[in-house]
N, C-alpha and C positions, 0 to 999 in steps of 0.2 A: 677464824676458819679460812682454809685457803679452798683456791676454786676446785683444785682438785677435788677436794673430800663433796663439795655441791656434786660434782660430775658424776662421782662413781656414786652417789645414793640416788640419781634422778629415775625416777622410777617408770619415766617415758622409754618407750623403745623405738629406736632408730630406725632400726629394718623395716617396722608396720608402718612409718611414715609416707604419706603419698603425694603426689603434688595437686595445689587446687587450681579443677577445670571447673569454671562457670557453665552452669546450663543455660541451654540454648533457650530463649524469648521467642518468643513469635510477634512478627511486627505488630499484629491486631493485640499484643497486651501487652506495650508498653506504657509508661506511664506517661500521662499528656504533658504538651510541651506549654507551660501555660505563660513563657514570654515568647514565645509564636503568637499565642494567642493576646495575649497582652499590646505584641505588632501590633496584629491586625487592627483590635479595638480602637488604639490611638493612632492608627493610618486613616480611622476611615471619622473618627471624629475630626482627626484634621482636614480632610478633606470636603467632610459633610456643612463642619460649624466653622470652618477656619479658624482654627484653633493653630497658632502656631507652636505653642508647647507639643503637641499631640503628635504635632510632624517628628517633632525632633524626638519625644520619646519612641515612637516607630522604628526610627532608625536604631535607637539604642538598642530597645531590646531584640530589635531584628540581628543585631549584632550578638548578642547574648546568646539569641537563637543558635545562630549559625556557627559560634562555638561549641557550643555542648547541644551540637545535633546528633543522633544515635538513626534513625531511620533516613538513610540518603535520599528517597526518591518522595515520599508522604512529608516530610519538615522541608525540603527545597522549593517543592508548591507553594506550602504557607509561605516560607520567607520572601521566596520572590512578588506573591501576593501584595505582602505584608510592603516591602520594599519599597513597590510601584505607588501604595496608597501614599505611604511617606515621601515618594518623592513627588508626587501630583500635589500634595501639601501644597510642599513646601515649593514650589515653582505657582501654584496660584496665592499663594500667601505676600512671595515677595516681585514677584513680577506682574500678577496679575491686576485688573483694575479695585481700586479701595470701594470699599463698600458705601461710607460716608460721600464720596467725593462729587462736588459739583459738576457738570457737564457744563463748558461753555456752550451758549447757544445765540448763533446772532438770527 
């Protein structure tokens, strides 16, 4: 069979074709951002248990976030949220004083 003979039997018609417009969302139904929230979770275990994984998964999915963000002004709160927790981490994780550590005392 040549493509010709597909073409003249296709039984779609061309003219009734229309082009596809997405309906408009409304910010209050979108669907949750759940590595925003994933951030947050592991920004503030980092910060809460010093957890040094948690810093740095923060950062990750805050990045994830801020990829496939859809709502510019409600996702840019959490992520800079999110951000702050992960980087308060991670600056008391590796700068800040050790937990174990003895204090000389004369």
């Amino acid at each position: 069979m040549s493509s010709h003979q597909i073409n003249s039997n296709d039984p779609r018609q061309a003219s009734a074709a229309k082009p596809f417009k997405p309906s408009l969302v409304q910010p209050h139904e979108l669907p949750v951002d759940y590595s925003g929230f994933l951030a947050v979770l592991c920004g503030v275990l980092g910060v809460m248990f010093r957890y040094k994984l948690g810093s740095w998964l923060a950062i990750i999915f805050c990045a994830q976030s801020l990829v496939n963000m859809r709502n510019m002004e409600t996702d840019l709160k959490q992520i800079s949220m999110a951000m702050m927790f992960a980087i308060m981490g991670l600056v008391t994780n590796y700068m800040g004083p050790r937990l174990g550590a003895q204090t000389a005392q004369s």
